[in-house]
C-alpha positions as CSV (number, residue, x, y, z in Angstrom):
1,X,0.0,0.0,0.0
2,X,1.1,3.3,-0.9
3,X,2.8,5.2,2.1
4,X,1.8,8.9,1.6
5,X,-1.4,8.2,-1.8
6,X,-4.1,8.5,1.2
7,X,-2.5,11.2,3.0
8,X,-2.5,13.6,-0.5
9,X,-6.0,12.3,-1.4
10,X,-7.3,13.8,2.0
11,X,-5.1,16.6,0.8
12,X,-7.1,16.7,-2.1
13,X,-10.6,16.1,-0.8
14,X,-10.3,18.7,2.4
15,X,-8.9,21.5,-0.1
16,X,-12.0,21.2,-2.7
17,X,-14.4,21.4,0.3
18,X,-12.6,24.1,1.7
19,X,-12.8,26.0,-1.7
20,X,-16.5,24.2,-1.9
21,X,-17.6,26.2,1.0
22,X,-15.8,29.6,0.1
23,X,-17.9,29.9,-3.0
24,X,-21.1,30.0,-1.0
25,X,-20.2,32.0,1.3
26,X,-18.7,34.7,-1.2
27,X,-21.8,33.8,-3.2
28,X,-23.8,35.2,-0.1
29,X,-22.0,38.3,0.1
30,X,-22.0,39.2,-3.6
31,X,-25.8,38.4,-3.6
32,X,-26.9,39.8,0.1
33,X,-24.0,41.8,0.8
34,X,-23.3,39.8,3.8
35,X,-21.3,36.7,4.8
36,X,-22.8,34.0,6.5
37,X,-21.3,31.3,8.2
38,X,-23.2,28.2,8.5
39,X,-22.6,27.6,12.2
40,X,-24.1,30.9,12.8
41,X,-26.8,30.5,11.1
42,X,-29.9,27.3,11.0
43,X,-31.4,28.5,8.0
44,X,-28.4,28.4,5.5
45,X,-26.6,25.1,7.6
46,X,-28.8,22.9,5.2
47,X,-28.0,24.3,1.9
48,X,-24.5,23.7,3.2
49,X,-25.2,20.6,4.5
50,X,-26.9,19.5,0.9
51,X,-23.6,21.2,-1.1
52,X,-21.2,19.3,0.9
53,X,-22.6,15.7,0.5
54,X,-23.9,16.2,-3.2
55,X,-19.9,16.9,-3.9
56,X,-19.0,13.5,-2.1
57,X,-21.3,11.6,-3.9
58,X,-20.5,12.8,-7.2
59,X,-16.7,12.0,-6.5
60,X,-17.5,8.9,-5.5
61,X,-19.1,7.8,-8.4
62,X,-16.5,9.0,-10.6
63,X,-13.4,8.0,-8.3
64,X,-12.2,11.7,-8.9
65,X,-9.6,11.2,-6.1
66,X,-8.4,7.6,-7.3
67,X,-4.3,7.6,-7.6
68,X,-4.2,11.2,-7.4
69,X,-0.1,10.8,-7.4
70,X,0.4,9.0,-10.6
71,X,-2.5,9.3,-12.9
72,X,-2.2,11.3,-16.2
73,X,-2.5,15.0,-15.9
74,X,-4.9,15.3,-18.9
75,X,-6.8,12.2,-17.3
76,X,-6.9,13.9,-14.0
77,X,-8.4,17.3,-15.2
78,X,-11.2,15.5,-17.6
79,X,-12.2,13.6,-14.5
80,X,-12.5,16.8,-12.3
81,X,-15.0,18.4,-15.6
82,X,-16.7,15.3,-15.4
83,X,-17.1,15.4,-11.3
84,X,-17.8,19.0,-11.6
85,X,-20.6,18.7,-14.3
86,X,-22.5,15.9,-12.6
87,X,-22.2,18.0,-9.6
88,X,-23.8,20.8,-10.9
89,X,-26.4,18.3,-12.7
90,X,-27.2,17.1,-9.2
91,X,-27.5,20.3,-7.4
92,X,-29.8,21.5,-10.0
93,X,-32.0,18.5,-9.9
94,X,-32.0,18.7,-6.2
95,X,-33.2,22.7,-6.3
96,X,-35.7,21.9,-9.2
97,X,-37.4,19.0,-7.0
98,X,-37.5,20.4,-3.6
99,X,-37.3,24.6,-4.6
100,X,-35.3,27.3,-4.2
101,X,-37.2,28.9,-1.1
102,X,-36.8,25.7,0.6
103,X,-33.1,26.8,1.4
104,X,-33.9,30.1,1.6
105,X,-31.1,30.7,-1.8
106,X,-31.9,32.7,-4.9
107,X,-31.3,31.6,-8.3
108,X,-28.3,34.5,-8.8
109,X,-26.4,32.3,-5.5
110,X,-26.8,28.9,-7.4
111,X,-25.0,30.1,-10.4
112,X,-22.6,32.4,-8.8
113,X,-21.7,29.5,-5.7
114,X,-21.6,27.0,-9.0
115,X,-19.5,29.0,-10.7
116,X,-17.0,30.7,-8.3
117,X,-16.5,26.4,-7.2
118,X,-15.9,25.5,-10.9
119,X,-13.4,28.8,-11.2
120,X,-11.6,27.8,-8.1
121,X,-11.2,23.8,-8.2
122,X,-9.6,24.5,-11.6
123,X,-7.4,27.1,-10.3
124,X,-6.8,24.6,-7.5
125,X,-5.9,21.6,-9.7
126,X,-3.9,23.1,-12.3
127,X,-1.7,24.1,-9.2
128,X,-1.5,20.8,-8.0
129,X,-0.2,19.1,-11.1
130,X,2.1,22.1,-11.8
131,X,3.8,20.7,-8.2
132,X,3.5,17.2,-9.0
133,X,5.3,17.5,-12.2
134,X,7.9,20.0,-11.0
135,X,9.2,18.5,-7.9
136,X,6.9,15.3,-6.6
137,X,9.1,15.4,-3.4
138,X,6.8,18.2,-2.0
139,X,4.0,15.8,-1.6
140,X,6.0,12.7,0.1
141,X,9.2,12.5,1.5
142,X,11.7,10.3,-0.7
143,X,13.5,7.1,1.3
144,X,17.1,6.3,0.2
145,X,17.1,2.3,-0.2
146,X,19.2,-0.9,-1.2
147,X,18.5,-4.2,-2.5
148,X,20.0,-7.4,-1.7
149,X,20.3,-9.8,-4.3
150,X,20.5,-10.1,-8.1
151,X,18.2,-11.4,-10.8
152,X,14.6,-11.2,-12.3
153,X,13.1,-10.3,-8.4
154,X,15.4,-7.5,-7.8
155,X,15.6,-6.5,-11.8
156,X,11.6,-6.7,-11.4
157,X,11.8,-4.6,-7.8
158,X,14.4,-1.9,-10.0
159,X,11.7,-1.4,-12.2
160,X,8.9,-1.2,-10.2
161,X,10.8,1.9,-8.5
162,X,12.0,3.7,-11.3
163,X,7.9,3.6,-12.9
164,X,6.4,4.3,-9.0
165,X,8.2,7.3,-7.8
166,X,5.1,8.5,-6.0
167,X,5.9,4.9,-3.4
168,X,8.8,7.3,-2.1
169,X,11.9,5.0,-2.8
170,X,15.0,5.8,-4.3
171,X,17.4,3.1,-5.2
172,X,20.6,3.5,-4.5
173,X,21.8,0.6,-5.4
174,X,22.3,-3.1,-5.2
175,X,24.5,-5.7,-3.0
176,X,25.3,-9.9,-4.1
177,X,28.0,-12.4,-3.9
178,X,27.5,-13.4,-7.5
179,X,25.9,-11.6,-10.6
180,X,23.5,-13.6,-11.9
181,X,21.5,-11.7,-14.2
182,X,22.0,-7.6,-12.9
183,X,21.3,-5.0,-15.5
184,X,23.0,-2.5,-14.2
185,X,26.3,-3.6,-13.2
186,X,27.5,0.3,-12.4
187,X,24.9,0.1,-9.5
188,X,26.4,-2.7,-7.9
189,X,27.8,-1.1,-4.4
190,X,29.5,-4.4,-3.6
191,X,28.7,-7.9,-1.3
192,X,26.5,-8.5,1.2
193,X,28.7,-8.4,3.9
194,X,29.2,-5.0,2.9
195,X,25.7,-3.8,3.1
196,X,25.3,-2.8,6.6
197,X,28.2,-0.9,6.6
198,X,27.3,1.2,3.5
199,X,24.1,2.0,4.3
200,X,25.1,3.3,7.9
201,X,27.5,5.4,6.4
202,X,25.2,7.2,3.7
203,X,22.2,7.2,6.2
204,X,20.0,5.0,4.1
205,X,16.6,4.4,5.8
206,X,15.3,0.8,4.5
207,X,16.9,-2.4,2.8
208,X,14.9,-4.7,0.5
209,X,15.8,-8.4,0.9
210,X,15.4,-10.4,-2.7
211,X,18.1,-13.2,-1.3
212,X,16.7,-16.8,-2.0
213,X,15.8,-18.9,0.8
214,X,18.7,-20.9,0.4
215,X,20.8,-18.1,1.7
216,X,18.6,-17.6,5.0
217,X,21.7,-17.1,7.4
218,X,22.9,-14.4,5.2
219,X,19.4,-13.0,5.3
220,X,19.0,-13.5,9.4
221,X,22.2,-11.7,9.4
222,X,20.9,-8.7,7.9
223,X,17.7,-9.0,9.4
224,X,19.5,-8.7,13.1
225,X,21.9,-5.7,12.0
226,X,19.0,-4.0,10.7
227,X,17.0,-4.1,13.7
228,X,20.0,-3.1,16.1
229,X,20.7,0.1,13.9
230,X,17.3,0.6,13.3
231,X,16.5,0.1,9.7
232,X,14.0,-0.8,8.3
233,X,14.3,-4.4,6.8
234,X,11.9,-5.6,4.4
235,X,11.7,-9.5,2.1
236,X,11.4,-9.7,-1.0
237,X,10.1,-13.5,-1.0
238,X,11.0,-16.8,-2.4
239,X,9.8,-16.7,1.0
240,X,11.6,-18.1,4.4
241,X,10.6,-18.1,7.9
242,X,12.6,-16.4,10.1
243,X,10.3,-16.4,13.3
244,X,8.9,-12.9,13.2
245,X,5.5,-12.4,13.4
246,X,3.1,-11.3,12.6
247,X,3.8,-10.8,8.7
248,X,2.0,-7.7,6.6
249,X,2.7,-8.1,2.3
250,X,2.1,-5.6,0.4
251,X,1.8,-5.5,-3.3
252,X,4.2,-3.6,-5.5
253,X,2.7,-4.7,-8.8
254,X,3.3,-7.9,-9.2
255,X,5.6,-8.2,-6.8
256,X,4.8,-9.4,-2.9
257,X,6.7,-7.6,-0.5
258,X,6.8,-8.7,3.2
259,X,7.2,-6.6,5.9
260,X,8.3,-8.3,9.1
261,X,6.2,-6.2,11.2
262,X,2.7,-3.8,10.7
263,X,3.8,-0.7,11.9
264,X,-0.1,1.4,11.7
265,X,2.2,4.8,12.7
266,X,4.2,4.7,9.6
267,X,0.6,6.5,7.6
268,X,1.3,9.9,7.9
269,X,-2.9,10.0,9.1
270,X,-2.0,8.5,11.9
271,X,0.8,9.9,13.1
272,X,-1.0,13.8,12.4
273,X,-3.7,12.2,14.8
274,X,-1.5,11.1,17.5
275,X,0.3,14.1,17.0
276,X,-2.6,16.4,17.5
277,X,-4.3,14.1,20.1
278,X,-0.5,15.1,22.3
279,X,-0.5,18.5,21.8
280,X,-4.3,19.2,23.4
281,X,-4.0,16.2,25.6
282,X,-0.8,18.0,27.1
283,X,-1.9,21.7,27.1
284,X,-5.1,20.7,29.3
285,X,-2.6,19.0,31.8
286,X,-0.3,21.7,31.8
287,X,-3.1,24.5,32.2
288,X,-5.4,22.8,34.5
289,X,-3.1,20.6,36.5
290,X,0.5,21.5,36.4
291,X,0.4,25.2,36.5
292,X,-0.9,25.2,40.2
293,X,0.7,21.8,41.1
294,X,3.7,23.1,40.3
295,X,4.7,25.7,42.9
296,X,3.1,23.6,45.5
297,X,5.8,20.2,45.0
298,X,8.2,22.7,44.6
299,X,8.2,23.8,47.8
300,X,7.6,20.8,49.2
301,X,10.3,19.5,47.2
302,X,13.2,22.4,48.6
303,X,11.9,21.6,52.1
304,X,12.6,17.9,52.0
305,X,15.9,18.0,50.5
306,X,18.3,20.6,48.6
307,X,18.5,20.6,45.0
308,X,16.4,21.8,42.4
309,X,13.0,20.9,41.7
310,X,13.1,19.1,38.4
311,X,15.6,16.4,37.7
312,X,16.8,16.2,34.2
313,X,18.4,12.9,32.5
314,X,19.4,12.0,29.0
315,X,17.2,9.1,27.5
316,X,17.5,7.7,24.5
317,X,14.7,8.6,22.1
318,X,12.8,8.0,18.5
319,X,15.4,6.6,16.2
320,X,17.9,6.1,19.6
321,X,18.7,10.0,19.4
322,X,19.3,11.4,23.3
323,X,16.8,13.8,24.5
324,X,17.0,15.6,27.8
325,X,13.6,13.7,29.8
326,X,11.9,16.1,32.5
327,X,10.8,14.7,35.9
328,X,10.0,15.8,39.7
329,X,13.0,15.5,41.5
330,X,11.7,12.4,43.7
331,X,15.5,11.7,45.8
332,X,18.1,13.4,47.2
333,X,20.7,15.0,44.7
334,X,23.0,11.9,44.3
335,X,26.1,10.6,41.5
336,X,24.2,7.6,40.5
337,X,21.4,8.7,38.6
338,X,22.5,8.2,35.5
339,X,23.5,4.9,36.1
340,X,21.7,3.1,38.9
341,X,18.2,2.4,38.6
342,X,15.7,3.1,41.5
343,X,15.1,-0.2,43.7
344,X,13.1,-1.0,46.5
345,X,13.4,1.3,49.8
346,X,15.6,2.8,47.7
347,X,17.9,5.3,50.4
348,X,17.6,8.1,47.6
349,X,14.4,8.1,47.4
350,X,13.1,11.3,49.9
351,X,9.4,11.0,51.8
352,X,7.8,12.9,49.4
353,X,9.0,11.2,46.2
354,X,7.5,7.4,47.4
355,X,4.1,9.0,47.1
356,X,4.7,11.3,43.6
357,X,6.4,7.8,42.5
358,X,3.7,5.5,43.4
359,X,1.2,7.6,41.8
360,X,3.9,9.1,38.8
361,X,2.8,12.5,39.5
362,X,7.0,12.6,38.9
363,X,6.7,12.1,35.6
364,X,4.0,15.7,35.0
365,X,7.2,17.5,33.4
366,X,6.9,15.0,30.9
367,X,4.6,16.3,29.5
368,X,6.4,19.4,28.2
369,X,8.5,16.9,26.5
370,X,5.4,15.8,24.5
371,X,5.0,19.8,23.2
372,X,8.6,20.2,22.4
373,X,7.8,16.9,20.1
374,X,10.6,14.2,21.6
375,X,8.0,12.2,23.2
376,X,4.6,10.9,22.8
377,X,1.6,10.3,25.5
378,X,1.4,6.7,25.0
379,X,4.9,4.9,23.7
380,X,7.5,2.4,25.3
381,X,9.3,4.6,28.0
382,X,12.7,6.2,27.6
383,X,15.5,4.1,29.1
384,X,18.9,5.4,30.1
385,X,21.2,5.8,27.6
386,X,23.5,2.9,29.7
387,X,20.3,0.8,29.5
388,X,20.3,1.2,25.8
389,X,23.6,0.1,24.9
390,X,23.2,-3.2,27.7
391,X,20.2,-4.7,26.6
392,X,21.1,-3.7,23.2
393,X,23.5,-5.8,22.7
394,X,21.4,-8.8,24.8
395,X,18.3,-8.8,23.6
396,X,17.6,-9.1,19.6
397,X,15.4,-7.1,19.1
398,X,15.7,-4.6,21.5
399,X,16.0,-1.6,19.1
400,X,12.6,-2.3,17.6
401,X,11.0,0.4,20.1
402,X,13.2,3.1,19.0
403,X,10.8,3.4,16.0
404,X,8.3,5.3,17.6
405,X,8.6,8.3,20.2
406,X,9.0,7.3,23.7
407,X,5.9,7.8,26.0
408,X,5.2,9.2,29.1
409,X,3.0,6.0,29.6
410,X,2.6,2.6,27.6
411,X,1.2,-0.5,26.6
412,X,3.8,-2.4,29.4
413,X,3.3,0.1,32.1
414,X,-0.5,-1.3,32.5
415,X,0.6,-4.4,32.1
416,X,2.6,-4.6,35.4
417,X,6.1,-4.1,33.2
418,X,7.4,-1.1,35.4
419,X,10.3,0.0,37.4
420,X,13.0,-2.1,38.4
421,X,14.6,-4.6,36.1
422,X,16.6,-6.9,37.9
423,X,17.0,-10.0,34.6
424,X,17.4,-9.8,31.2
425,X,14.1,-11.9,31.1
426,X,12.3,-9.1,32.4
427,X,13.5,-6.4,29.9
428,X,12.9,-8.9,26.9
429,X,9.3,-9.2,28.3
430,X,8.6,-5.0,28.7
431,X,10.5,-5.2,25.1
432,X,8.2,-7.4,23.7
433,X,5.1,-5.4,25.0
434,X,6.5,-2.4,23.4
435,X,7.0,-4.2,20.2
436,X,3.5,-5.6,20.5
437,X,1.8,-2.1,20.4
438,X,4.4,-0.9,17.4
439,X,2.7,-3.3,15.3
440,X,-1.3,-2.7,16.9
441,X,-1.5,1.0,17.4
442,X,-4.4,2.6,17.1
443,X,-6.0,5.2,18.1
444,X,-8.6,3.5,20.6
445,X,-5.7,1.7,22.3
446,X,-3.5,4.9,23.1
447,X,-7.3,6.3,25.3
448,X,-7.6,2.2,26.8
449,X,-3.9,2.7,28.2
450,X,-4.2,6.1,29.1
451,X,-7.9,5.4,30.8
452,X,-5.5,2.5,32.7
453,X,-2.9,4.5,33.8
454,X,-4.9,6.5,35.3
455,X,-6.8,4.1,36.9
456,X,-3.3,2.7,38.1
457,X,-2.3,6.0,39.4
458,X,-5.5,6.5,41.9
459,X,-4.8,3.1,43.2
460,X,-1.2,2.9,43.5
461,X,0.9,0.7,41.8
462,X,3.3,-1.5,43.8
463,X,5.8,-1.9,41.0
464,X,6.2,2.4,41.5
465,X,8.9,3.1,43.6
């Protein structure tokens, strides 16, 4: 499925209703002298109402906003005339059945809110194409990438990118042992051993597997180096099982492409959602709870114990970049912060910071880390930058959870997968949580967890401390 094609259809869609609804209401003023706004006013709300959904229906039945990236330009403005004409068709059917003074509109509005719309969308599509023929990179963001492999799958794979530039993908190049059937020998960048190391050195962002099976340790390999310096790593079956699931294909032509794992947060839709969804979500915290909370801990905070009110630590964030992670200062000013986690009847730990711990009104500052855009509400929790490089380098797949922004809450906090680690077995296990929601996110899921961690909070969690 095409990464960014839904994002720029909504593009698309929201623009022409946006440009739908600023013909009538000039229509009104040029007409009445006056400019109405259909919240403001019951009476014009339904002609509004009609307008909108007459518009959807008539681009539904001619698919106007079908492959919006690729499809012929001449093609694309004959289908916006035809939408436009059966649009008009309708809306005059619509006004001859049920009558103008039913909507309280004039014949002079019909044709000049017709007619202004018609003006506009071509104005509005011409612009498009002009910036999809001049530089397509303003509408999606272009990934460098590599195949592995030589023969018919990756010559098929070339091709399909070099005829689909609106997927996003720019081959750089490809790695093998042996040439077997390569086209393009000058784009050979050199073996497969080399792969990792070229791609980490010209930062490119996802490798495309078309090894045969019969080379799976090669391919397991490349699939564990991937995931520890987070690239993406996707198979280009003959396929092989290498134990991940679950397994999402997508179709480039004719070509099945599997991913090892669904990540939902990769559409651009969703990520603007969860995006927004932070930005409110933290501003009502901030205004409503914070901003009186705050002077109240710190005072309590200074009385307790010198030091300053917040403690700040580097954690290790989206794409294992370091980020400076706010908190309530909950012990005494210590040296081993930065590398000792907080255990049970911890000795740093002052009066006051057992109760924000246990009900992680600590972690409040956090949420200014969700405006400034290095964390998330919901996500797998920041770890130490010490932590990072451990279990790195213990558990396999470790590095997975760097894909997303960390969160001030997440799928293993509810889940009892909090504080202290004391095995290896017990990060894997938080790991695999985190991993887990990666591949479900949605929506719904972020409210469950954060309805939980609240819920958490009120009680008291005995795993906070």
């Amino acid at each position: 499925m095409n990464r960014y094609a839904t994002f720029i259809k909504t593009i698309n869609l929201t623009i022409d209703y946006i440009l739908l609804n600023v013909s009538m209401i000039i229509a009104y003023y040029m007409v009445d002298n006056i400019l109405v706004l259909w919240v403001d006013d019951k009476n014009h709300l339904s002609i509004a109402l009609v307008f909108n959904l007459t518009w959807l229906l008539s681009a539904n039945i001619t698919r106007f906003y079908d492959k919006v990236l690729n499809k012929d330009s001449v093609i694309m403005m004959r289908k916006a005339l035809n939408t436009y004409l059966l649009f008009v068709s309708l809306i005059s059917c619509i006004v001859l059945i049920i009558g103008i003074k039913t909507y309280f509109i004039t014949n002079s509005y019909v044709v000049y809110a017709l007619a202004l719309f018609g003006l506009l969308l071509a104005i509005w599509k011409l612009i498009f194409l002009a910036i999809r023929k001049s530089d397509r990179a303003l509408l999606y963001d272009s990934r460098k990438v590599v195949i592995v492999g030589s023969g018919r799958i990756s010559n098929d794979l070339h091709n399909f990118f070099n005829n689909n530039l609106d997927r996003g993908y720019k081959l750089v190049g490809f790695f093998f042992d042996e040439d077997n059937a390569l086209k393009n020998k000058d784009m050979h960048l050199g073996k497969v051993d080399e792969c990792i190391n070229y791609v980490l050195a010209n930062k490119i962002k996802e490798i495309f597997c078309a090894l045969p099976a019969s080379e799976s340790d090669k391919i397991t390999k490349l699939l564990i180096e991937s995931d520890k310096n987070l690239i993406r790593f996707k198979v280009v079956p003959e396929y092989y099982d290498y134990g991940v699931i679950p397994l999402q294909i997508e179709s480039f032509g004719h070509i099945p492409v599997i991913s090892l794992r669904p990540e939902p947060l990769e559409n651009i839709l969703n990520r603007i959602i969860k995006r927004v969804f932070d930005i409110f979500f933290s501003l009502f915290i901030i205004v409503f709870l914070f901003s009186w909370l705050f002077p109240i801990l710190s005072v309590l905070i200074k009385i307790e114990s010198k030091g300053p009110t917040f403690f700040k630590q580097l954690r290790s964030g989206k794409d294992n970049s370091p980020f400076w992670c706010f908190k309530f200062r909950s012990m005494k000013v210590n040296f081993d912060s930065d590398s000792l986690q907080a255990i049970k009847n911890d000795v740093r730990i002052t009066k006051l910071g057992k109760f924000l711990r246990r009900t992680s009104i600590d972690e409040l500052p956090q949420f200014y880390n969700v405006l400034l855009g290095n964390m998330s509400i919901v996500g797998p929790r920041p770890h130490m930058l010490n932590h990072t490089t451990q279990y790195s380098q213990l558990i396999d797949r470790y590095m997975i959870r760097h894909f997303l922004k960390p969160g001030i809450t997440g799928y293993a906090q509810i889940n009892g997968l909090r504080g202290e680690t004391r095995t290896t077995k017990e990060m894997q296990l938080r790991v695999e949580a985190d991993v887990w929601y990666l591949e479900n996110w949605s929506f719904i899921l972020d409210l469950k967890i954060i309805f939980f961690t609240i819920w958490k909070s009120l009680k008291g969690d005995d795993k906070a401390y």
